[in-house]
Every structure is written in C-alpha cells, then in structure tokens.
N, C-alpha and C positions, 0 to 999 in steps of 0.2 A: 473518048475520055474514059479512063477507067473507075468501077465504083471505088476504091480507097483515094482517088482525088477527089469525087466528086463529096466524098464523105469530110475529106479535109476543108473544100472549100464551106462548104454547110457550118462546118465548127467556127472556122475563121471570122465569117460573118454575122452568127448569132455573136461570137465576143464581143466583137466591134461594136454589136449593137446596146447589147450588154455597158459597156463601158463606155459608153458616150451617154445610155440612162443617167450612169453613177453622177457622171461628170455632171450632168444638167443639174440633178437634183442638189447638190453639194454646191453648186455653184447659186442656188436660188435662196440656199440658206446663207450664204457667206458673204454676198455680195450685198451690201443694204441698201444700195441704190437698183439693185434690179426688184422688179414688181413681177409676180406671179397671179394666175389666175385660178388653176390645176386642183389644188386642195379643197376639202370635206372642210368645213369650219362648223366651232361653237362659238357661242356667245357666254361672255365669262358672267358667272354668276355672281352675287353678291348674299353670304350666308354663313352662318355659324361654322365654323371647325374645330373638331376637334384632334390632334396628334398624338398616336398613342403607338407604344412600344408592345409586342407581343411575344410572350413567352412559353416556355411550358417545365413546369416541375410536380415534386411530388408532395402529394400533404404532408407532413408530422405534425410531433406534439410541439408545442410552446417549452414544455419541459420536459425531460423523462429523466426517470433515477432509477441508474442499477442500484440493489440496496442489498448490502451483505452483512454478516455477522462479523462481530470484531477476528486478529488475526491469528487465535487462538481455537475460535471454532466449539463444538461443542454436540451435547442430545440435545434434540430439536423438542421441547418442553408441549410448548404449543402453536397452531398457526390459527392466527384469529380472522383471517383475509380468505376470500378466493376468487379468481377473476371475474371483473366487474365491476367486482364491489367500489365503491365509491366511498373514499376515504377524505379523512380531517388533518389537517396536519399537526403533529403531535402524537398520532392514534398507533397504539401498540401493535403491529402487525404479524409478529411473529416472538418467540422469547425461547432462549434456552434453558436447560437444567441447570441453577445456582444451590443446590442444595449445598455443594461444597465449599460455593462463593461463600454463602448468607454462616458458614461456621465458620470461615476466616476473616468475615468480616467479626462477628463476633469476637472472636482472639485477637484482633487488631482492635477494634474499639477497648477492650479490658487492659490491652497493653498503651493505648494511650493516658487514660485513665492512672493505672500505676503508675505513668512514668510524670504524670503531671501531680501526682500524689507526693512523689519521691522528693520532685522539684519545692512543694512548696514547702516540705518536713528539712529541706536544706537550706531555706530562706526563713524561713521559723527558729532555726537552731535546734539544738539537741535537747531533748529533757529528759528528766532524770529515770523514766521509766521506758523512755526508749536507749539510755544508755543500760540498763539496767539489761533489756532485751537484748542487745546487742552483744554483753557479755557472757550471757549465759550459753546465747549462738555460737561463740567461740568454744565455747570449753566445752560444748558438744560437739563440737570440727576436731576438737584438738583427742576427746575421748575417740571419737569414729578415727580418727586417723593415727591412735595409740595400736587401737584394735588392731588395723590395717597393716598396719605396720609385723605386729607382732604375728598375723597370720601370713603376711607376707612371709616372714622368717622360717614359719615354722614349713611351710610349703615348699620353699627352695629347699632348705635342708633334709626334707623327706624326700625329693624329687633326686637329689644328691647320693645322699647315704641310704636311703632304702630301697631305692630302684636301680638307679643306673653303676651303685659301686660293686654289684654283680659282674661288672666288666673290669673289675681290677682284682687285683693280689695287695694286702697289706694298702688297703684305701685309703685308711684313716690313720696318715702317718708321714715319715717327710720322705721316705721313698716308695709310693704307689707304684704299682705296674700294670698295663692293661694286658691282659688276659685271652684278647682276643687279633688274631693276625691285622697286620695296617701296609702298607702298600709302601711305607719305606722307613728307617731307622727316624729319619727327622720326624715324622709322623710320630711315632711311639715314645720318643723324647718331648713332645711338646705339649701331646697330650697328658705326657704324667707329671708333667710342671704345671700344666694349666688345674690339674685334681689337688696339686699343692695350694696354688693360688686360693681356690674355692675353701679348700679346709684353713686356711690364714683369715680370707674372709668374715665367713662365719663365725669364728673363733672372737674374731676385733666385732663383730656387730653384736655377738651375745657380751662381751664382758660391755659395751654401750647401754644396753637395757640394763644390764645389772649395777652399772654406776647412779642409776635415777636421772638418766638425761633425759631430757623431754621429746616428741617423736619428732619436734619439726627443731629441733636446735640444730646447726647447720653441720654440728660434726659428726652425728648419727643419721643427719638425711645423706650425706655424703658417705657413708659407709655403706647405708642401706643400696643406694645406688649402685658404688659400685661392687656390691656384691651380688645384687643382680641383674648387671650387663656384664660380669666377668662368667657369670651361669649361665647365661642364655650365649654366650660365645661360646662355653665350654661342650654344651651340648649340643651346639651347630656340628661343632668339629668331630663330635661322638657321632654325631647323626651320618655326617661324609664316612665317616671309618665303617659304620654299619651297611648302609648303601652300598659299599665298595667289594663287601663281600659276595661269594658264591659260595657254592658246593664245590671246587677244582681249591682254590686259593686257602680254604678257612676248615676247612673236612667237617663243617657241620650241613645237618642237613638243611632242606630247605625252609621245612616249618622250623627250625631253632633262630634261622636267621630272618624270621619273617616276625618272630617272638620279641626278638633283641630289636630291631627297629618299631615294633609297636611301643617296647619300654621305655626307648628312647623319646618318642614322641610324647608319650604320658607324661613324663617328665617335663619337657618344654613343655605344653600345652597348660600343665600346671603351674609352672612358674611366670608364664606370658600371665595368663590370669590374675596370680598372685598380684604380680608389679600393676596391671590395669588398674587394681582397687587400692591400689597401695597410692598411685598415680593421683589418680580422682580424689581419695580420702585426703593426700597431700596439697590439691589444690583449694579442696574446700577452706581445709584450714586456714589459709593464704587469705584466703577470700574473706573468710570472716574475720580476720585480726584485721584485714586493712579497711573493713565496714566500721569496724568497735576502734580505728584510730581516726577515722574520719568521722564517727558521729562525737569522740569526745574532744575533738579539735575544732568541731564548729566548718563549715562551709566556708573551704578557700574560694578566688575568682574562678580559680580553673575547675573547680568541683562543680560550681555551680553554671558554667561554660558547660560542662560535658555533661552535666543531667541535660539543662536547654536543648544540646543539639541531640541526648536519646529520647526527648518528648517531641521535638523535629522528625528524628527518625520514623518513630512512632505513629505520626501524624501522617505523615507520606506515605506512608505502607498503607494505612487506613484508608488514606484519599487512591491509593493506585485499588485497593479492592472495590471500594465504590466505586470506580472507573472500569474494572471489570465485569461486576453485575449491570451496570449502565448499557455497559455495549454487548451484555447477551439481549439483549432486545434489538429486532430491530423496527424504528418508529419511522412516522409517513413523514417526510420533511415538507411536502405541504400538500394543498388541496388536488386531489388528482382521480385516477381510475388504477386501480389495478388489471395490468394486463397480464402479468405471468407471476406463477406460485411454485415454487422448485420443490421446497422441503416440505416434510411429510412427519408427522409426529411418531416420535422414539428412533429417529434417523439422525446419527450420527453425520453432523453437518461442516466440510471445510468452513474454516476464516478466511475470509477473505473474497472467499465463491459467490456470484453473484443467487440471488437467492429470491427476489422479491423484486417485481421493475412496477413503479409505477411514474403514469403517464399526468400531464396536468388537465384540468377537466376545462380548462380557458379557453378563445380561442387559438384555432390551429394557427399551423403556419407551414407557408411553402418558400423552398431557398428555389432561384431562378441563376441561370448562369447567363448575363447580358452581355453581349458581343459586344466591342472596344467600340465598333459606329455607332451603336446605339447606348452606352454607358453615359455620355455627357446631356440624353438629352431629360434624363429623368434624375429626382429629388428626393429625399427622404421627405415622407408625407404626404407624394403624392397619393391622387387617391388611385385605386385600381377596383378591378370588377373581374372574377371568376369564375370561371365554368368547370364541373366536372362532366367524366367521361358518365358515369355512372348519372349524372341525374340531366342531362342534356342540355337542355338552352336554358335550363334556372341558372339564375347566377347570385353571386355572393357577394359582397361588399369586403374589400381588403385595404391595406395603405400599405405604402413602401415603409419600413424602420429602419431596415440598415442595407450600405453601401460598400462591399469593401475597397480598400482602399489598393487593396493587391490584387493582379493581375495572375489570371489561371491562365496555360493550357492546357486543353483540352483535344485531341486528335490533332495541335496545329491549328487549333480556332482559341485564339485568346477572348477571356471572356472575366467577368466581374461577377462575383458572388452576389445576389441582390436579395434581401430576406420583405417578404410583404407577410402580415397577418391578415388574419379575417379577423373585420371587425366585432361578429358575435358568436361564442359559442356554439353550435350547433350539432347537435347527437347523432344526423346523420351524414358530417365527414366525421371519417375514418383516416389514420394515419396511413399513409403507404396509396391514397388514392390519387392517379395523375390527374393534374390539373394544367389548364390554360389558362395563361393569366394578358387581360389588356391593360397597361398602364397607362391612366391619362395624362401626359407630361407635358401639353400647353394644349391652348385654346387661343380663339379669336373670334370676336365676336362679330356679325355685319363685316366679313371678310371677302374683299374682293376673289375670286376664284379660276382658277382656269385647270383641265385636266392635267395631269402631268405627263401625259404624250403631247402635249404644246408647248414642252417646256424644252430650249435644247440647249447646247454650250459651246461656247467657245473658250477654252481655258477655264476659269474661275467664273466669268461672265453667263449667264442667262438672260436668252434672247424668245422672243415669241415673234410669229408672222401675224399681224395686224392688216385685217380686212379692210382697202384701205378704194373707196369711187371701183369696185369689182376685181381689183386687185390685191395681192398680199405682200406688205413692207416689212423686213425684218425689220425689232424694234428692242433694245434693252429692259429689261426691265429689273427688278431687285422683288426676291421670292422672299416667303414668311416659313410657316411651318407646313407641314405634308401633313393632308388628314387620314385619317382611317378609311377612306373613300377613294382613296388615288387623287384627291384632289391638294391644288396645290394653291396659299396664298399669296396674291401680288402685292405686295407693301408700293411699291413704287411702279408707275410704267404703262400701267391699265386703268381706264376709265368704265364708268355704268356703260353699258349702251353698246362697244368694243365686242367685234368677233375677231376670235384665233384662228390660225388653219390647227386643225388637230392630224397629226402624222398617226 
C-alpha cells in the first residue's frame, strides 16, 4: 500500500469519526425522549439578578457656549474672565469700545426728546409767540436766500463776462464769436448761440431783481434756474472745445492751453458753488413758510400722523443703539467654568468670531451609542453606574435622560444615541474623559437561575437538559432576563433542588 493511501484512509476515518460525534451529540439534544448521561452539570441557583447594558462614551459638559461679540465686532475694551474662572450667569465677561456707541446714543435720546416735544407743541396748538417765532424764521430764510440768490448772480455773471468771454470776439452782443479753433462749423455755431443764450439770461434775471420780485416768487426762481443750468451747459461745452485742443490743431502753445482749461474750470467750479447755496438758501426758505403755515393752521390729522411716526422713528433708532452697546458685551448666559479666552484687550475683534466658550459647572454628561439588540431593553431613568479610565474601579452614580428616537449608522452597526448624566457634580471629571458605562435595565429578585451555556434552542423555544434518576432529559423551559454574570433567569420550567447539564 502506498503512503498517500494509507494517508487518505487515516483522513476518511477520523471524519467518519468526526461526524457520527456531531450526530450523537445533536441527536441527545433534540430528541426529548432520549436520556443522556455524558455531561458536567450544575445545580440552578436561586438569587438576585441583575441585567445590565454596557457601553462606553465620552464625558462632556451638560452645557457649553461658544460666546461671541454681536456681528459688527469691534476694540476689545476689556476681558474680565480667564480660564477657569468660575462664572455667574449674567456676569460681564468681556466688553467692547462704546465710546462712539454711548455719543449716538446720546443724539438718539435728544432726538427723541425733540421729536416728542414737537408732538405735543402740535397737539397743544400754536400760540401766539411761537407763531411769532416762526415768522421771524421765515423772513430770515427769505433774507439768506435774497442773499443767495443775488450772489448766485453775481458769480455766474463774473464766471461768464470776466473769465471765460476772453474766448470770444464781440461777447457781449447778439453776434459773439469764439476766438479759439473747435473741431467742426457745428461746434462754433452752437457755442456762439449758447453765449447768446447766457447774455438773454442774465439780462431777464437782472431786470427780475430790479422789478422788486421777491427771491422765491416762482418767476424769478425759474429764471434763476434756468440761467444757471443754461451756464453750467455752456461751459461743459467750452470745457469739450478746450480739452480738444493741441499745439498741431490750435498754434498755441501748451502752457496757453493748459491756461484756457484752468479758466474754464474756475469758472464752473464757481458757478457749481454759486447754485449749491443758492439750492440750500432756496430750500430753507421752503422749509420755513411751510413751518410758519402749519404752525398758523393748527395741527391737521396727517401733521400730527407724521410727527407720531418721526417720534416712532426716533424711538427705534434709540432702541437699535441700545441694542448695539447691549451686544458689545459679552455676558455668561448661566452658571458654568470658563474654558477658553480668545480676545486680548485693544485687539480689534470679528462679530460674530467665537470669543469666549464657557462650560456648565453641573453634572457631566456622556452620550453612548446603544446597538438596536440592546436599545429596547433600557428606559429613561434607569439608573446606571460609571467608571473612568483615569480613576479606575471608583465609580459614579448616572441615569439614563434621553433616548433617541432615530437610528444611527455607524461603520454598518446601527445604533441609538443614548444620553446618561452623573448624578453629582464633581471637579475631578473632565470633559473629553472616556468613560464605561453599566446600565441597570431590570432586575429580579429570589430568581431561579441557570448558566447561559445550559441554555439552548430550538427556533424561538429554549430548552435545558434536566438531571433526571443519573440521566439528562431535554426539557422547555421560558427564560427571564440575562445577568451581568452570564447568568440566566428561569421564569417557568426549573424547580429549587433541579441540576442542568452545562455544555
């Protein structure tokens, strides 16, 4: 015989042997009429159990707050905090520079003030030495904008005939002629009509002042106008024609023509001016006749409607700057530890930027991630009991408070957020420290017991081998809870006194 047969027969036979083991053993469990003798047995006990879930997560706080400067930001004033410290809630912990706030609060308080002033001087009615005041305001609106006026005049007309009519021939007359080369016939024809224009102007707005029209009567504001928007066009277009020059096109040189555009520009620059205060002196006026006819007409609905909504106005603006200096502070929203301090005093600090974190001084708390088999068999409130790495077999008093109700996963391991606290405060956990936690999720008191290697199944059913005159009877039984101990409760099936086989 050769050795790779005698090798095969060796394999053949251990199988054989092999699989008639299996077969016996499976057949002593499954068959309830056969009786065994073969097994190791206990004797089931009768004793306290308890079932408990075991986890592991990490300590944090009960609370933590990023805590930043409103989103404006600002100089970092003062920081009254540094870590550790142990705060109040309410407690000022950092503040910025309001120097600018605390004087627009100022002008916003003064402006409510006035504007609640104004209200009640229009619900009062008018008396006779506030109408009295009111006219005298006018007729010095109406003197400043006589002024205005007449300087306005006098300023275009200088800007006109003493400056810029150096660029004509026969200026002051009804055929001008510009004097200086233009880039096409149409050009030189419209700017000696537009030097017409101007001299028509000025002409109709002096014999107005000389008729004794008053300065805002609306046929001398309208002259005034358009004598100086027909000027400030006139010298755009001077301004184009000067610009356009060279030394090839014009044979002057280049400081002549560097001359002619500064004249040019004097001139506008002086007549913009003019009309600005001529503008303003014009609206004041406006302003005060319609004060001096509203204070001798008494307070219509709608007068007294539109003061209301500018002491609303008024109000709001006040209340947004107090809302401003409020949130350059930033305050401890409640009892806690400071663990980190960013800003630094006269450092210019983002809105928004976390700045200040503090932690709650309560106790901790650890979130656990409970796997789906074990999610139904624990409660909010149960109680639990933890250990950390750092202080070894001390352990801590915690309870479950919340379950979620939503399904993680996690690598492919579905699992249930589960949050436990510790019951007390204590200075020596630390946020970030790993913890083990045992959850105690039932009990049973005086519980009959058997190992859970005596426990086996058939489908749903569990059965135990029951020591029965030296032999062992498979027998039903109905199980409780599993302890911390591998032990396992018999609700139904098992008697005092009763040995198992244990496998």
């Amino acid at each position: 015989m050769t050795p790779n047969n005698t090798s095969k027969k060796i394999l053949y036979t251990l199988g054989a042997i092999v699989g008639i083991t299996i077969i016996a053993i499976l057949s002593y469990i499954i068959t309830p009429s056969t009786t065994h003798s073969g097994y190791s047995s206990v004797a089931v006990v009768r004793k306290d159990i308890q079932q408990v879930v075991n986890a592991t997560g990490k300590v944090s706080s009960d609370q933590e707050s990023h805590l930043a400067f409103d989103a404006n930001g600002g100089t970092v004033a003062d920081v009254h905090v540094k870590v550790g410290d142990r705060v109040n809630k309410g407690d000022i912990l950092a503040t910025l520079r309001t120097d600018i706030l605390e004087s627009n609060y100022a002008g916003a308080l003064a402006d409510v003030s006035a504007a609640n002033a104004q209200l009640t001087s229009l619900q009062q009615g008018a008396k006779p030495a506030d109408i009295a005041l009111y006219t005298q305001r006018s007729t010095d609106a109406d003197t400043a904008l006589a002024s205005a006026m007449h300087d306005a005049y006098l300023k275009t007309k200088n800007a006109i005939e003493n400056q810029t009519d150096v660029f004509f021939t026969n200026a002051v007359s009804s055929n001008p002629t510009i004097n200086v080369p233009t880039l096409s016939l149409i050009t030189t024809q419209n700017i000696n009509q537009d030097r017409v224009v101007i001299s028509d102007d000025l002409k109709n707005w002096q014999n107005l002042f000389t008729s004794g029209a008053l300065p805002n009567d609306p046929p001398i504001a309208t002259q005034a106008n358009k004598t100086i928007n027909d000027t400030k066009a006139f010298l755009s277009d001077l301004s184009d024609i000067m610009n356009n020059l060279n030394n090839s096109n014009s044979g002057l040189s280049q400081s002549q023509i560097a001359t002619n555009r500064a004249i040019v520009t004097s001139a506008a620059t002086a007549v913009n001016s003019a009309f600005s205060g001529y503008t303003a002196a014009l609206s004041g006026s406006n302003e005060a006749h319609s004060a001096l006819t509203l204070e001798q007409s008494g307070a219509t609905p709608s007068a007294l409607a539109a003061q209301s909504a500018l002491v609303a106005r008024a109000e709001a603006n006040l209340a947004a700057t107090e809302s401003q200096i409020a949130h350059s502070k930033i305050i401890a929203p409640f009892d806690g530890i400071v663990t980190e301090v960013l800003p630094t005093v006269g450092e210019v600090y983002s809105g928004g930027t976390p700045a200040i974190t503090v932690i709650s001084g309560g106790p901790a708390k650890i979130d656990l991630m409970i796997p789906e088999t074990d999610v139904a068999k624990i409660h909010v409130h149960d109680q639990a009991f933890v250990t950390l790495s750092a202080y070894g077999s001390t352990t801590f008093p915690a309870i479950v408070t919340t379950i979620s109700p939503a399904l993680t996963t996690i690598q492919g391991i579905t699992a249930y957020q589960t949050t436990v606290h510790l019951l007390e405060a204590d200075p020596r956990i630390l946020s970030g420290m790993t913890a083990s936690v045992n959850i105690m999720t039932a009990s049973s008191t005086g519980a009959i017991t058997v190992p859970t290697r005596a426990i086996v199944y058939e489908g749903s059913q569990a059965y135990v081998l029951v020591k029965t005159d030296g032999q062992f009877i498979k027998k039903p039984v109905t199980v409780g809870i599993t302890g911390s101990d591998n032990s396992v409760e018999i609700t139904s099936g098992l008697s005092d006194g009763d040995t198992v086989a244990s496998f």
